[in-house]
N, C-alpha and C positions, 0 to 999 in steps of 0.2 A: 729451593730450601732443602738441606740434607734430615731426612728421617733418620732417626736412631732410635733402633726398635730397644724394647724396654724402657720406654721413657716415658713418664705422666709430667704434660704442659701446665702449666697455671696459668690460663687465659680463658677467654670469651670461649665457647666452643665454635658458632661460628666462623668466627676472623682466625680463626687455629685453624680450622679446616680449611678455606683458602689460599693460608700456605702452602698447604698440603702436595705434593707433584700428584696429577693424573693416574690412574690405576697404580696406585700404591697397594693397596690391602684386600688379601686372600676372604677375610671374613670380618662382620661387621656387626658388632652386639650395642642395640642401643635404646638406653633407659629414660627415655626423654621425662621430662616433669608432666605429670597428670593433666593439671588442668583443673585442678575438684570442684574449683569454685564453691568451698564452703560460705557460708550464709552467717552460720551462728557456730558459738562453740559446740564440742558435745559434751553430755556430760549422760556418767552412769548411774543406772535407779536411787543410789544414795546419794546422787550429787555430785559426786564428786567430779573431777575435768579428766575428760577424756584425753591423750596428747596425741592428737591427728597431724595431717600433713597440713599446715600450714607456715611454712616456710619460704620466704618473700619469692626463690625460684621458679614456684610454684605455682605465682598469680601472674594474670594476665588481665589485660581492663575486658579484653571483650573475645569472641572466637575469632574475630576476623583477625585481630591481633597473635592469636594461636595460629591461623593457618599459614598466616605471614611468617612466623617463627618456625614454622614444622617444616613449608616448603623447603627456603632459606636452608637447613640442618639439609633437610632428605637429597635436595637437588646435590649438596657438594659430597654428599657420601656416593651417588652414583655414577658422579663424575671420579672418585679415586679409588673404587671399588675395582679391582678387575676383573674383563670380561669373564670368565666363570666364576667368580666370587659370589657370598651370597650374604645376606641382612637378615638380623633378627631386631624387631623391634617388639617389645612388650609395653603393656599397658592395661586399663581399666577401661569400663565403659564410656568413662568421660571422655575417654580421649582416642581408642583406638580403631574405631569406625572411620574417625575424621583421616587418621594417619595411616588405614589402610586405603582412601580413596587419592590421598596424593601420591601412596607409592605405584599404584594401579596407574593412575595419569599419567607418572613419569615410566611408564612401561616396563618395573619390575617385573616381576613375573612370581608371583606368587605358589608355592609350591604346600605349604600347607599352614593352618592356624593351631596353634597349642595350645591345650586349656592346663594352664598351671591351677588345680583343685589344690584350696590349702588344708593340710590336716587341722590346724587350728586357729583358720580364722577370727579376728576381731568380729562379736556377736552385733546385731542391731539392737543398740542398747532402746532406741525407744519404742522397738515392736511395729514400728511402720510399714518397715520394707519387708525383702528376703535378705536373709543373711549374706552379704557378699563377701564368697567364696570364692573367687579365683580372679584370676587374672589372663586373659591372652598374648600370648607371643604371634609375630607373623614371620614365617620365614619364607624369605623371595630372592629369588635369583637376578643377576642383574638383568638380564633377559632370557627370550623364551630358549633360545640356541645355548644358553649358558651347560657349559659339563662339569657339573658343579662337583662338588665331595659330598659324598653321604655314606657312609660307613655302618650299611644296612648290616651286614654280619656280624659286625662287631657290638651290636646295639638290639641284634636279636640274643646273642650271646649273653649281654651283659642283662637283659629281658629271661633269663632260662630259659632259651631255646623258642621264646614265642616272638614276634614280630612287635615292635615298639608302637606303640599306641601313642593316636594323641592329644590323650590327654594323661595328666602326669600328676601324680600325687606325692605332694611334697611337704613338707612343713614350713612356716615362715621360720625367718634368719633368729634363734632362739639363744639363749643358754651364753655357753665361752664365746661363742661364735660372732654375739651379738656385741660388737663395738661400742665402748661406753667411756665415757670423762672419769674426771675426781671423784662427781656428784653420782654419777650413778644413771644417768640419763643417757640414754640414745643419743650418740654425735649424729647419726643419719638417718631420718625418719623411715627410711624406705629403702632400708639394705638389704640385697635380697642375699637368697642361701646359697652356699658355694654349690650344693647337691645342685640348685637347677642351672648355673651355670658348667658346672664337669659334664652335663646329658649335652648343653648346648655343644660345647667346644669339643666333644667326644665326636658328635654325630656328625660334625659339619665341618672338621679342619684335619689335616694332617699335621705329624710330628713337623714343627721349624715353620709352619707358616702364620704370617704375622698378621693379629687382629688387633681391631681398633676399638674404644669403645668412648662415644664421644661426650656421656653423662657419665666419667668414669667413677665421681660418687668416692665410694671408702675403697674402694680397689677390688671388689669380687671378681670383675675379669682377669683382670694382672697378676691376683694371686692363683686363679686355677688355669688362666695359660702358663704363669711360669709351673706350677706343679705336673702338668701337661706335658712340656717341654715344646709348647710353642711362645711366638714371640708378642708382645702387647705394645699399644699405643693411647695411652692414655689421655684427655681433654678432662682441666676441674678447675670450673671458676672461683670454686670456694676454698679459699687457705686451708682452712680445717681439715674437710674431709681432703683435699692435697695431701698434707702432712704425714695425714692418718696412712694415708693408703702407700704413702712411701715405707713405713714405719712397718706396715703389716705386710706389704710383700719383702721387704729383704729378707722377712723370716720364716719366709715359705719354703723349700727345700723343695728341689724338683725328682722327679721319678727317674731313676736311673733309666736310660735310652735301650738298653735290652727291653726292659718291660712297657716299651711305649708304642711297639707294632699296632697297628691295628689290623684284621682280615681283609686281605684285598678282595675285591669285589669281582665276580667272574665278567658281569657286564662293560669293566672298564678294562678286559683283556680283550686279545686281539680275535674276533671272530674266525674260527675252524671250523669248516663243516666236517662232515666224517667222508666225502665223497675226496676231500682232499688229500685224505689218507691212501686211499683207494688209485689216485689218478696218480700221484706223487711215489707213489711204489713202496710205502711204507708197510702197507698192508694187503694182500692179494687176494681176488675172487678164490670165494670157496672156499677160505680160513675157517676155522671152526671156532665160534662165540660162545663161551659156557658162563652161566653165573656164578656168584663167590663162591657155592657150593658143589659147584658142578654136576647139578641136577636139569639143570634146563641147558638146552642145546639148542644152537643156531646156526647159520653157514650165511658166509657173506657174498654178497651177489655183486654183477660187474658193474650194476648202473646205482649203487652206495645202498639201494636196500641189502635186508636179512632175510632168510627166510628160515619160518620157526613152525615144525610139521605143515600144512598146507595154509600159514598167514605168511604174507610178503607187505615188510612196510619200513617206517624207516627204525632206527633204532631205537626210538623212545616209543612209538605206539606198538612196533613189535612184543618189547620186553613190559609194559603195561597188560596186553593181551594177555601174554605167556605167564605172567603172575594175577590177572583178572582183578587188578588195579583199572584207576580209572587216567593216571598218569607214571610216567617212570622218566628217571634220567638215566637214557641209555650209555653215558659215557661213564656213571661209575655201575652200574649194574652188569653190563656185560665185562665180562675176561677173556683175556689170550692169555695162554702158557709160552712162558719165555724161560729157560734154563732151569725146569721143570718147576715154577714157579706161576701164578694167576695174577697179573695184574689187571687193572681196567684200563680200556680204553683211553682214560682221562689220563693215563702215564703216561702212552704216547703222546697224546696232545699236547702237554705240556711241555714234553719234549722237543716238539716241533716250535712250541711258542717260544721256547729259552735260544734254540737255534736261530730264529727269526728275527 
């Protein structure tokens, strides 16, 4: 069967997925149905009806019946998933315990849990419980050797400058945002917000690669990979939300491809030690190493240490010492003058890398 990215199927999600060719899909977001097993309707302090998830998708006669259905989805997603590719599945308590022990048996490889905190929560209208507030995401690789994408720079960056936490504070799908009929009602009980899927597909895919999303629902993946500028595959058993999500992503406009770089990540360049600079004639014993300022002074030795007044080490605990730091990266701290200019260390590297 030929895949044709940007395409939402109207079928079983299932028997969709079985068509599917083997390692097809870069990345994999998926919103399976809960499970809530409501009992009774709700209703709030004045009576009124609550409008909960009770949507025929949604029930199952029993758990074994859910485990049979969650395998069935998880097994054919790790079958077209390719080997670095990686899965998000989210959920509730009902259900995401059960659907982190089947992806664990089918030896995903789990890389971390997200707690979506919502800002404004539906309250426990009858005072019983704790207010349930959030939802978890799991994101797993398809196994443990997987070299998957994570776009830690770009997501410290888009964090101001602090390291992406995780858990994540978002509001549920509100306002314009919120998909609604003639009536005025919620078409999709359970649409989530574009904001948490732009962190998903930001953190874990590159520009042009194609994800799937097999509960694709009213089109939240579809419409923030194409604003992305990557490619979506959509599975929706339900006409409705089908329609809908055709209807809402043609009129998504994508991000012009200049502004869709993300910072490449130093760990996914090619390993240089500084001794290669040394052996490879780039750089010669006895050079002189000064910092941006050119207050600290170094000389380089023949076996890849520095030596900085009577410390010999390598270049990152040398220039830690010499600044009385507890760590340094010696490739942009240190300088050479080149055409009576300071560059770091990290130019020639680079140098070497673009050559290589």
């Amino acid at each position: 069967m030929t895949i044709i990215r940007d395409t939402i199927v109207l079928g079983d999600s299932i028997k969709e997925l079985k068509k599917i060719p083997s390692e097809t899909f870069d990345c994999i977001f998926a919103d399976p149905p809960y499970n809530l097993q409501l009992q009774n309707s709700l209703e709030r302090p004045d009576h009124s009806k609550v409008k909960a998830v009770n949507d025929e998708w949604d029930k199952f006669d029993n758990l074994k019946k859910y485990d049979e259905f969650s395998n069935s989805w998880i097994n054919e997603c790790k079958r077209i998933l390719k080997p670095n590719g990686t899965i998000w599945i989210i959920g509730t308590y009902h259900n995401i315990f059960r659907l982190g022990k089947i992806i664990q048996d089918k030896n995903f490889w789990i890389l971390n849990d997200i707690i979506w905190n919502k800002k404004n929560p539906m309250p426990n209208f009858k005072g019983t419980r704790f207010t349930n507030a959030h939802e978890t995401l799991i994101w797993a690789a398809k196994s443990k050797k997987s070299k998957y994408t994570f776009n830690y720079k770009s997501l410290k960056c888009f964090n101001d400058d602090k390291q992406m936490r995780s858990d994540w504070e978002l509001a549920l799908c509100t306002g314009n945002e919120r998909i609604k009929n003639n009536e005025g009602d919620k078409i999709h009980s359970t649409q989530k917000p574009e904001s948490l899927l732009y962190r998903v597909i930001l953190s874990s895919t590159k520009k042009d690669d194609f994800i799937l999303d097999p509960f694709f629902g009213t089109g939240t993946t579809g419409a923030v990979a194409k604003k992305l500028g990557r490619n979506y595959y959509g599975i929706e058993s339900n006409k409705q939300y089908f329609q809908t999500a055709e209807t809402r992503i043609k009129k998504i406009k994508k991000i012009d491809d200049n502004f869709l770089k993300t910072i490449e990540n130093k760990r996914n360049e090619k390993r240089i030690p500084f001794g290669y600079l040394i052996e490879s004639g780039v750089i010669e014993p006895g050079l002189k190493l000064v910092d941006a300022k050119n207050k600290i002074q170094a000389h380089v030795m023949a076996d890849g240490s520095i030596l900085y007044k009577d410390i010999t080490g390598s270049i990152h605990s040398v220039g830690a010492k010499a600044q009385g730091t507890e760590s340094c990266n010696g490739w942009s701290f240190w300088h050479i003058k080149m055409e009576n200019k300071l560059y770091p260390l990290d130019h020639l590297r680079e140098k070497i890398r673009k050559n290589n």
